[in-house]
N, C-alpha and C positions, 0 to 999 in steps of 0.2 A: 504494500500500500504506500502510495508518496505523500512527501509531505503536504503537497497541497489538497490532498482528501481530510484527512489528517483537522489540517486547520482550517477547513470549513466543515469540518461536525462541529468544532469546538465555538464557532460562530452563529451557528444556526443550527438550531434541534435542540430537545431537551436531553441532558448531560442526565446519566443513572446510575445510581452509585448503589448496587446488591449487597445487601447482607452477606454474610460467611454461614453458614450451613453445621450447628454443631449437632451432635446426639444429645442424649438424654444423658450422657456421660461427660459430655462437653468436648470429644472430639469430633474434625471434620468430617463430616456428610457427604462423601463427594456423588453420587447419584442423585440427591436432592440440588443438591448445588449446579449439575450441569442443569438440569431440568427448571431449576432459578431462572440461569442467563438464558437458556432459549425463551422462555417466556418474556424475559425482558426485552430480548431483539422482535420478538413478534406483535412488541406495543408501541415500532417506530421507535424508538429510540433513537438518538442521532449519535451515539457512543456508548461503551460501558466501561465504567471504571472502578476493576474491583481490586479488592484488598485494600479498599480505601479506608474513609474514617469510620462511616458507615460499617465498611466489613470487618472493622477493629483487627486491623491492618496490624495496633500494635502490642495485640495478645497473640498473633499467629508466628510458629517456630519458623527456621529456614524449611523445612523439610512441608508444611502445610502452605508455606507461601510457595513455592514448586507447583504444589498439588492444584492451590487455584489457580496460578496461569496458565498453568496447563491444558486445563478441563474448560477452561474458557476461552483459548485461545482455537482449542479443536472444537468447542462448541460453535465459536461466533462462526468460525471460516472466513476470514475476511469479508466477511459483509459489512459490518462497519469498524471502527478504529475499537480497537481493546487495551487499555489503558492501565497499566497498574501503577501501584503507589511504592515509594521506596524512602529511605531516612535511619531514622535512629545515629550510632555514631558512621565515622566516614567509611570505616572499612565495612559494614554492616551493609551501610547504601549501595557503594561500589558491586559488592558482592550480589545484593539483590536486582541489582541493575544489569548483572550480567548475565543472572539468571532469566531474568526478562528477555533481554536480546535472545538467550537459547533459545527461549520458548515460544518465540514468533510475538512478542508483543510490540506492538506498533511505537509507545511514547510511555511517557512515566511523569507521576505526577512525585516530586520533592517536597514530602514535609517536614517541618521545624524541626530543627535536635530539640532531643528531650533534658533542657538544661534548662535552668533559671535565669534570669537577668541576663539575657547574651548580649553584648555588646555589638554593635551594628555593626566594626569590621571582622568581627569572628562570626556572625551569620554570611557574613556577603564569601569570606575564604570556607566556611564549611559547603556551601550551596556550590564555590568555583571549582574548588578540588573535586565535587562528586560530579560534576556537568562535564568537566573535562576529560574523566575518566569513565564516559560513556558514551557511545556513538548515537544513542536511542537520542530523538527529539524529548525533552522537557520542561514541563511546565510547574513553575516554581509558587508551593502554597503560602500565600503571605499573612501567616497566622499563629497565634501563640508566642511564643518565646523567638518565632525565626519572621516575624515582619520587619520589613526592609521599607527603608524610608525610597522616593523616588529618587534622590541620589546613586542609591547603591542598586535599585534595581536596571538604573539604565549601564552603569557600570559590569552589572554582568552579563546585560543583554551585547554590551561593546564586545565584552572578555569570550564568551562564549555563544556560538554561530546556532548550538542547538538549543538554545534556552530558545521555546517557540510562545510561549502561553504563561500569564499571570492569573492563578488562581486567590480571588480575595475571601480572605474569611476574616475581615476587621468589621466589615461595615462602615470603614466610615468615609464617606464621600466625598468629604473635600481632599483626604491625600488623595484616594483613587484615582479622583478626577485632575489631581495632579501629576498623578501619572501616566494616565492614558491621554491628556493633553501633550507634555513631556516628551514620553517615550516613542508618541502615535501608533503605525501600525504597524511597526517589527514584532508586536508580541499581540496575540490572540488574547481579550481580557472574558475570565469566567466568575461568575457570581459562585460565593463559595463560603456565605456563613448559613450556620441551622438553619434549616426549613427558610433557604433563600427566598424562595415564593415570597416571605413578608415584607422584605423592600424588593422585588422584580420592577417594579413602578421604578423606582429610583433608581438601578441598576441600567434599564432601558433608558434613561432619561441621557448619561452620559456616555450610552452606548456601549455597553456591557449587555448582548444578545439573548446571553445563557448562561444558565445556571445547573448548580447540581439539585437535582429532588430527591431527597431521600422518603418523601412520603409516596411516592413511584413505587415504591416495595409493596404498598398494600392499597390505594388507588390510584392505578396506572390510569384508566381512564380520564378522570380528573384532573391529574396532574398535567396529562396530554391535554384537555380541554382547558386548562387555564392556562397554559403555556400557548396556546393557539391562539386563543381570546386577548391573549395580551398582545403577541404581536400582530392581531390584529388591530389594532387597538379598541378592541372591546371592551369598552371600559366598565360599563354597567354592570359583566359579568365578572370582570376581574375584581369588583367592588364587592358582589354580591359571595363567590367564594373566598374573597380573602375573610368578608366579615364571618361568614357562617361556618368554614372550616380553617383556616390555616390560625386567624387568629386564636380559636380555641385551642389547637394544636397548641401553637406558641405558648399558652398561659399554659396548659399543660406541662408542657416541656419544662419548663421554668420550676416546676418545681422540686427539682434535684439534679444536682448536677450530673452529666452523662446519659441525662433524658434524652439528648437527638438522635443516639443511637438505641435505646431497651427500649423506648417508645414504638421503634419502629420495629425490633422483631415483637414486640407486642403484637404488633398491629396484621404483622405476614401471620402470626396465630390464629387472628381474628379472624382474617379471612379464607384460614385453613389453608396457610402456606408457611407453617412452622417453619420457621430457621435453629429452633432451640432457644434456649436462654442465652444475651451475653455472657463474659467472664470477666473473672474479679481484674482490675479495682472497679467494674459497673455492676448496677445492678440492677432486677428488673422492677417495672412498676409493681405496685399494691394493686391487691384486687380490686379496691375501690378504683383505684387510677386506671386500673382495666379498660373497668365496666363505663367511665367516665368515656376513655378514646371508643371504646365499642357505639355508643351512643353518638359521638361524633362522626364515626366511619357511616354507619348505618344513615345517619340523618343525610348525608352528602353525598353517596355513592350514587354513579349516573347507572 
C-alpha cells in the first residue's frame, strides 16, 4: 500500500480503534479478535488501528502484540491501511516497530514514554531516535507526558521524512491550530482525545477531518452516521446525537479514571461482542454504571 493511500484514510473516513480480545482468564482471544476487525472493515471504516489505546496497547507482552498484527494484518488484506501503535522505552518501540514492518503493517502510531515530567527536548530525541530507526510511515501521538509544543513538532517533521501524521489527544485548540497553521500540510492532522466525537465540531473547524471513535466498538452505525452528518455538515443531527449520546457517554466516562477504555468493552458486552474485561491498572465499570451505558446504547442505537 503507498503512502498516498495511507494519508488519505487518515484525512477522510472514520479512524477505528478495536478492543484487544481477552478470555475469561484475561489472555488473548485470537478467533474472536480476527472476527472483531472483519466486522470493523465491513462498517466502512476508512483504517484500523489496533493495539492502540483503546486495545490497551500497554498491558499487551511482545509475544500478544505479534499475535494482533498478525491476525489483523491477514484479516484486513490490504483493503485498507492497518495501523498499529508502538512506545514505551526506545528499544521496546524500535523492536515493536520492527515487528510491524515483519508483519505487513502499513504505518505506526508513536505514543508518549511512560515517564513523568518529560522535558520537551527529551520527548522530541525519544520520538527522533524511534522514527529514525524505522522505515514504517509514522504518526506521532501528542499526548500525556510526550506533547510536543509546535516548535518541536515541526522540528521533527524537518529531522524525519516519515513522521506523516499528528495524532492530538490534548484538546486544546489554540496550540493545535498553531500547528496545523505552522507546520500546514506535511503532516496529516487526526483528532485523538476520549470519545473525540465531543469536540468533532471544533476539530472540523480548523481542519482536522478525522478522528478516532472508540465508541465504533459497540455503535458502529452511529458513529458512521454522525461522522457522515458532520461532514456533511448536518448540523441539527450532529447536535441532536452529540446531546443524546456522546455527551452522556462523556459524563459517564468521567467518572473514573480509564473509563474511555472498560466503558467501551463494557459496551462490545452489551451488544454481545464480549472482548473480556480490561487488565489491571483499569478497571471495569459497576453494574450500576453498566446498566446506566446499556440505557444509553439502547436509547441511541439506529
Amino acid at each position: 500500500m503507498d503512502l498516498a493511500q495511507i494519508k488519505s484514510s487518515l484525512e477522510d473516513g472514520l479512524l477505528s480503534f478495536p478492543v484487544t480480545d481477552f478470555d475469561e482468564k484475561g489472555a488473548f482471544k485470537p478467533g474472536t479478535y480476527a472476527d472483531r476487525i472483519e466486522w470493523f472493515v465491513g462498517h466502512n471504516v476508512s483504517s484500523v488501528f489496533v493495539a492502540g489505546g483503546t486495545g490497551e496497547f500497554f498491558s499487551l507482552s511482545a509475544s500478544e502484540y505479534q499475535d494482533v498484527i498478525t491476525i489483523a494484518v491477514n484479516t484486513v488484506k490490504e483493503r485498507i491501511p492497518v495501523i498499529s501503535s508502538v512506545g514505551r522505552s526506545i528499544p521496546e518501540a524500535i523492536a515493536f516497530a520492527k515487528m510491524a514492518d515483519q508483519a505487513g503493517i502499513n504505518a505506526l502510531l508513536l505514543f508518549p514514554p511512560y515517564l513523568t515530567e518529560c522535558p520537551q527536548d527529551g520527548v522530541y530525541e525519544y520520538a527522533r531516535e524511534i522514527l529514525q530507526n524505522t522505515s514504517l510511515p509514522v504518526i506521532y501521538y501528542n499526548r500525556g507526558n510526550g506533547v510536543l509544543s509546535t516548535d518541536y513538532i515541526k522540528r521533527l517533521a524537518d529531522a524525519c521524512p516519515n513522521l506523516i501524521g499528528l495524532k492530538d489527544g490534548t484538546g486544546n485548540m489554540q496550540d493545535l491550530n498553531d500547528t496545523i497553521k505552522t507546520v500546514g500540510d506535511r503532516l496529516s492532522y487526526i483528532g485523538g482525545v476520549p470519545t473525540a466525537e465531543i469536540i468533532a465540531e471544533a476539530y472540523l473547524s480548523i481542519g482536522v477531518n478525522t478522528y478516532s471513535s472508540a465508541a465504533f466498538n459497540f455503535v458502529p452505525e452511529l458513529a458512521n452516521h454522525f461522522y457522515k452528518s458532520l461532514r456533511a455538515g448536518d448540523h441539527a443531527t450532529v447536535a441532536k446525537i452529540t446531546r443524546d449520546f456522546y455527551i452522556p457517554l462523556v459524563r459517564l466516562r468521567s467518572k473514573k479514571n480509564g473509563y474511555a477504555v472498560s466503558l467501551i468493552k463494557a459496551g462490545a458486552k452489551i451488544i454481545g461482542k464480549s472482548a473480556g474485561d480490561v487488565r489491571p491498572p483499569l478497571s471495569m465499570p459497576t453494574e450500576a454504571e453498566v446498566k446506566e451505558l446499556e440505557k444509553i446504547i439502547l436509547q441511541n442505537r439506529l
